[in-house]
C-alpha positions in Angstrom: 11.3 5.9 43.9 11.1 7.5 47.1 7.6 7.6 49.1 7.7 10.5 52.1 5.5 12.2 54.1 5.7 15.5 54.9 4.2 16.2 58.3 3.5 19.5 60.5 2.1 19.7 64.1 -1.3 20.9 64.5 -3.1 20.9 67.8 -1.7 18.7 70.0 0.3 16.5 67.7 2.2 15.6 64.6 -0.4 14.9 61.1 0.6 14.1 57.9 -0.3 16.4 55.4 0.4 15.5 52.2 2.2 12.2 50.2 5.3 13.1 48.5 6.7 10.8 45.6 10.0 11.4 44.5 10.8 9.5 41.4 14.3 8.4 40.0 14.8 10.1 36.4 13.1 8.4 33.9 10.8 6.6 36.3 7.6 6.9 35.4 5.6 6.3 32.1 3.4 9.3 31.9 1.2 7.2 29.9 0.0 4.7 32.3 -1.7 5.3 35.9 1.1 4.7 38.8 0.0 2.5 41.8 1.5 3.7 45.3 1.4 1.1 48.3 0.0 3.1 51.4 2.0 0.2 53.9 4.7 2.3 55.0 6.9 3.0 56.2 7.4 6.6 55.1 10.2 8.6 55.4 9.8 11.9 57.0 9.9 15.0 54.8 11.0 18.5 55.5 10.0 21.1 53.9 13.5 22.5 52.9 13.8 19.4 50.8 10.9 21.0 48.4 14.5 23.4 47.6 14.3 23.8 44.1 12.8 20.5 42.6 9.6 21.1 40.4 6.5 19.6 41.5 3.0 18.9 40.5 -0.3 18.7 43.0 -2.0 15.5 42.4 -5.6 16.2 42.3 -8.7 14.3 43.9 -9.5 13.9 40.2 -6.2 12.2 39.8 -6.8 9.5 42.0 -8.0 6.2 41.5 -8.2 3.0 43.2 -6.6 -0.7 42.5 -9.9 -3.2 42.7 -6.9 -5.8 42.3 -5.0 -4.3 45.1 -7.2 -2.5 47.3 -4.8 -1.1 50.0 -2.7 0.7 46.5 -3.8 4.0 45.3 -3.9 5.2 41.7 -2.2 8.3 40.0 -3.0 9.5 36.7 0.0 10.4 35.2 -1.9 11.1 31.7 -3.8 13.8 33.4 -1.0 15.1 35.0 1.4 15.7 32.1 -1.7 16.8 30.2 -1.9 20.1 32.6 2.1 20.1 32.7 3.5 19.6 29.1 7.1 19.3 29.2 8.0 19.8 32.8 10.1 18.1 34.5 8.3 16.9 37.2 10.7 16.1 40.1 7.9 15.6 42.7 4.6 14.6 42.7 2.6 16.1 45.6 -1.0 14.3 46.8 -2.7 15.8 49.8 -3.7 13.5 52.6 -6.8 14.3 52.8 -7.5 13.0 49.1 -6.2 10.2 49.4 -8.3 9.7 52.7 -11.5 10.5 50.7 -10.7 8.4 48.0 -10.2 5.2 50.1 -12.7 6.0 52.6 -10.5 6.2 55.9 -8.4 8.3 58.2 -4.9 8.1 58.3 -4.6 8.4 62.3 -0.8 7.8 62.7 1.7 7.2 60.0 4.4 4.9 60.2 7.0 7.1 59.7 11.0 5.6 59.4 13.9 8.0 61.0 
């Protein structure tokens, strides 16, 4: 599984905008919610890699946090592949700023790996 972030410059400097998660095929049980680590380090995105791949938005509703593991965030994929029955989901898009909201702080820089 690949965790990115795709980034774009506003004001005076670059922000990340929105959590990419690229799983392998097969990956992910669409049954069960999907815990991310938010540690880093990402690797950058660009937005010609969005190309052709099918992706789904990840909606505040979506989210959910890990009591057990507090600095993880929660997807769930049941609610996800309810709105999209028999895609094939090759991204899984979550904007920042939800995931921000739903664990309460600002992401100010983002360790990002070139």
């Amino acid at each position: 599984m690949r965790l990115a972030v795709y980034c774009d410059f506003i004001s005076e400097g670059l922000h990340p905008l929105q959590l990419i998660v690229q799983p392998d095929p097969g990956e992910l049980n669409w049954s069960e919610v999907l815990y991310l680590p938010l540690s880093g380090p990402f690797e950058p995105f660009e937005a010609e890699q969005f190309g052709d791949l099918i992706g789904a938005s990840v909606l505040l509703e979506d989210l959910v946090i890990s009591h057990e593991e507090p600095e993880k965030i929660g997807i769930q994929l049941p609610q996800i592949s309810a709105r999209h029955p028999e895609a094939d989901i090759s991204l899984l898009i979550l904007q920042i700023a939800d995931v921000e909201e739903v664990l309460g702080y600002r992401w100010e820089q983002v360790n990002i790996s070139i």
